[in-house]
N, C-alpha and C positions, 0 to 999 in steps of 0.2 A: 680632593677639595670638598670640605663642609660648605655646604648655601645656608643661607639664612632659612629662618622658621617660616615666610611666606612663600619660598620655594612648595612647601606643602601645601600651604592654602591654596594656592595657582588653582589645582588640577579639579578641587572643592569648588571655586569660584565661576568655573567655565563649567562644570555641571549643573549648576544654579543656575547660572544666565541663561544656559541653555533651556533647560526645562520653564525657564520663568516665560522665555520666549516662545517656547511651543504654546505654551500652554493662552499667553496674554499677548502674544506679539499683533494679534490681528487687532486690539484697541489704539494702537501707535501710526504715526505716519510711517510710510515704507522709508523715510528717508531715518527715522530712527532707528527702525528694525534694519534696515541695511547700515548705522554706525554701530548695531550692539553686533550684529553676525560680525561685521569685521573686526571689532575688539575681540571676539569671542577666538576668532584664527589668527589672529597676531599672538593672544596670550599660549595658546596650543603652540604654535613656532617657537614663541620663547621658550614653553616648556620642552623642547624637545633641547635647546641647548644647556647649556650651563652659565651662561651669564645671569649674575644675579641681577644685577640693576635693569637687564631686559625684561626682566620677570616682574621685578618689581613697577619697573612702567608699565609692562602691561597689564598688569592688575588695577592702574591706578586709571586709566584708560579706560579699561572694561566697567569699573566704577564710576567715573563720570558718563559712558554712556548708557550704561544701566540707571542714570537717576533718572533720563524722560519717561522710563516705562512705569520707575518705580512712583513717582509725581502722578502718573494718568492713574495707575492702580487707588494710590492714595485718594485721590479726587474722586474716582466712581464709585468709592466706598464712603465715602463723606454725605455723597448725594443720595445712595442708598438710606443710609441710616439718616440723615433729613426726611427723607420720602416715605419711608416706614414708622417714623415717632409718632405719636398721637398727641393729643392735645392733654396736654399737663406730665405727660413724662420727659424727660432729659432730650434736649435736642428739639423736645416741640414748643408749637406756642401755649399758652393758658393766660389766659384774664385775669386781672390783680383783682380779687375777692371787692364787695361793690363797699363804701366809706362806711366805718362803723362798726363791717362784720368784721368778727374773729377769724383767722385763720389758721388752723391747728394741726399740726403733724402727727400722726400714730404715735401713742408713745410719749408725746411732748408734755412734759407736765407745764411748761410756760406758755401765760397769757398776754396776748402781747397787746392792751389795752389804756385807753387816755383815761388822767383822772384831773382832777382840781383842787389844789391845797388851798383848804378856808382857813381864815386868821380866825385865833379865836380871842 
């Protein structure tokens, strides 16, 4: 009997979870880190059978519990690079140049300047 192509990914997906969890599991509440280990042993059971639609729940499983750690990871990264920008780069604050001045990019050949059409 041929399984389907996620019968392969399975064995990929419980290595990943696994290591994401060694490595990031202590940022999570234990009560997530205890729904990914048991997603993580239910997809290992189903891999050990042949049922494809076992396999494929428990992949879909192990992915839904895998998204609070991958959410937390997301988030301390966010704050990091908040926490790290400096003022005028990407992510940081900077003050809108004061009324009147020019403000000009490297490079930029446009002036971005007021004028007044006189009738003649």
């Amino acid at each position: 009997m041929k399984l389907p192509k996620f019968q392969y990914v399975a064995p990929k997906s419980v290595k990943e979870a696994s290591s994401l969890l060694k490595e990031h599991g202590d940022k999570v509440s234990a009560k997530t880190r205890g729904n990914i280990e048991s997603a993580v042993n239910n997809l290992k059971e189903a891999i050990k059978g042949d049922n494809a639609d076992a396999i494929k729940k428990a992949i879909e499983n192990l992915s839904e519990a895998g998204q609070e750690l991958g959410k937390t990871l997301y988030e301390e990264a966010a704050k990091k690079q908040a926490a790290s920008a400096q003022p005028g780069e990407p992510g940081g604050q900077s003050a809108p140049p004061p009324e009147g001045e020019v403000k000009r990019k490297a490079g930029d050949d446009v002036i971005d300047a007021e004028f007044e059409a006189k009738d003649s």
